[in-house]
N, C-alpha and C positions, 0 to 999 in steps of 0.2 A: 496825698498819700492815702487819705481814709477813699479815694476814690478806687485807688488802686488794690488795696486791700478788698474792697465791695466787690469788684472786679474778679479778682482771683476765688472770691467764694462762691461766686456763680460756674467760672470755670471752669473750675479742678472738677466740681460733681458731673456737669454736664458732660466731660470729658469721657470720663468715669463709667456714666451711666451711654456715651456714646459705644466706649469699648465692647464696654459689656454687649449691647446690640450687635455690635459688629461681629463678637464671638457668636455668638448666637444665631446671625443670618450665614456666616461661615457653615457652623455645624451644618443648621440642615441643607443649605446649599451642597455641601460634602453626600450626605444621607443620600439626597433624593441622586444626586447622581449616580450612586454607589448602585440604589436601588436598578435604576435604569441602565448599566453597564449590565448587573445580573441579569434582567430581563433581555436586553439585547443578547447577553453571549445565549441564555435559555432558547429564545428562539433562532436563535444561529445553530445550535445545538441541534431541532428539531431540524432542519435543512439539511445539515451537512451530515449527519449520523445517519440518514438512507442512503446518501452518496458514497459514504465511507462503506456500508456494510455492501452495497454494490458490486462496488470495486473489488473488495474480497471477494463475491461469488465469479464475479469475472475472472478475476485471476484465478480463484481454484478450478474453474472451469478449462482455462489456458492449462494449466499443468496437469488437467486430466486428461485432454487432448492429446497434449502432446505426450504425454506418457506412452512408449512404444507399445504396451498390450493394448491399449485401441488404434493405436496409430498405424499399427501394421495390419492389425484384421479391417481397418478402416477402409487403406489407400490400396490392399493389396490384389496384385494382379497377377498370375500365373506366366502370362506370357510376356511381361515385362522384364526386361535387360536390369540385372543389376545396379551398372552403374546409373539409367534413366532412375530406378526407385528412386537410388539415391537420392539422387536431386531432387525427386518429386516429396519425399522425407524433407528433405532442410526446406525447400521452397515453403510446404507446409507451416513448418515452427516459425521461419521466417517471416510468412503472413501473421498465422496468429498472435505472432510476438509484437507487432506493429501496427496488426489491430487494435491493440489494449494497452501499448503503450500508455497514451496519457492517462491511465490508471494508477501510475507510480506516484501522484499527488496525493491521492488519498490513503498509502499505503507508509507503515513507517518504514523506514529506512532497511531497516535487517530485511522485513518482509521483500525487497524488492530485491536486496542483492540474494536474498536463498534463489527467488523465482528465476532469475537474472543466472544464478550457479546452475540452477536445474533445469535450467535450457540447456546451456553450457555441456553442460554433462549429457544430457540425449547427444547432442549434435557430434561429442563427441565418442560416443558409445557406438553411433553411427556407420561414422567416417572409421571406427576400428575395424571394425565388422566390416564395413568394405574394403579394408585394403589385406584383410584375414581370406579373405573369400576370392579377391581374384575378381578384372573386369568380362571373365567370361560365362557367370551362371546368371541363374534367375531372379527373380524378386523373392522367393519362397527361400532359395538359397542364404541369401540377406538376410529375411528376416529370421532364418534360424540363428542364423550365428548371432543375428542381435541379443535374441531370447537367451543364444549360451553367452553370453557377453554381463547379462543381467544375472545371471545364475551365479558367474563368477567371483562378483561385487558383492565386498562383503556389506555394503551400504547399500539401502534404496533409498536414493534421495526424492524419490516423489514421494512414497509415504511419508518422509521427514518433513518436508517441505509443506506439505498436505495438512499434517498435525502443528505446525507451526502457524499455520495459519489460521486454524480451527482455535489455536490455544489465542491467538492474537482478537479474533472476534471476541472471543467470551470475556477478555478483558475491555473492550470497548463496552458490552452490553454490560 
């Protein structure tokens, strides 16, 4: 009995003083990884935050393009057939929208469906104007009625689009 007693007094403290260690290489094992998660997401941060801010220039770039006031003094041709413009108008947005497609990764979600609406809306601002106009004028023909198309609309979703984006940087930076 007295052995089992001797026993239990070594034990219990050892145990004790075992736990306690235990807590203790927990903690900082805890710490130092905490630290290292910080440090890992920080320099992921410095990575991905030029790619993100990119991305926005590209795509404000995309919807300045396509914005009909350059897009029309851009592509325009005097002796061009209407409905050719046409096409050569959506072929346009069509490229540029698929060049920069995989841009939508780095963009939050709203950002891509406003860009995504305001393509939308040229391509359909477009095709109004062309079927307002008739397949028998010019390109100049076109692109007036676009311009009175824009005139119309009590929205301009490029400048909307434009400052949604510009508000969306500034919150990143």
């Amino acid at each position: 009995m007295e052995y089992l007693s001797d026993l239990i007094k070594i034990l219990v403290p050892a145990a004790l003083v075992l736990y306690a260690m235990f807590l203790v290489v927990k903690s900082f094992l805890q710490k130092t990884f905490e630290q290292q998660l910080i440090a890992n997401k920080s320099k992921n941060d410095q990575t991905v935050l030029p790619l993100r801010l990119q991305a926005y220039e590209r795509m404000t770039l995309f919807v300045e393009r396509i914005s009909p006031n350059n897009m029309l003094l851009r592509l325009s041709d005097p002796d061009m057939p209407a409905p050719v413009f046409q096409q050569q108008l959506l072929k346009e947005i069509r490229d540029e929208f698929h060049h920069n497609l995989s841009q939508q990764i780095y963009l939050s979600d709203e950002a891509w469906d406003r860009i995504r609406g305001t393509m939308n809306e040229v391509i359909s601002l477009i095709q109004e104007a062309s079927v307002q106009i008739g397949p028998d004028k010019n390109s100049i023909d076109l692109s007036e009625a676009i311009f009175k198309l824009m005139m119309q609309r009590e929205q301009d979703v490029i400048s909307q689009t434009l400052k949604f984006l510009k508000h969306e940087v500034r919150q990143i930076m």
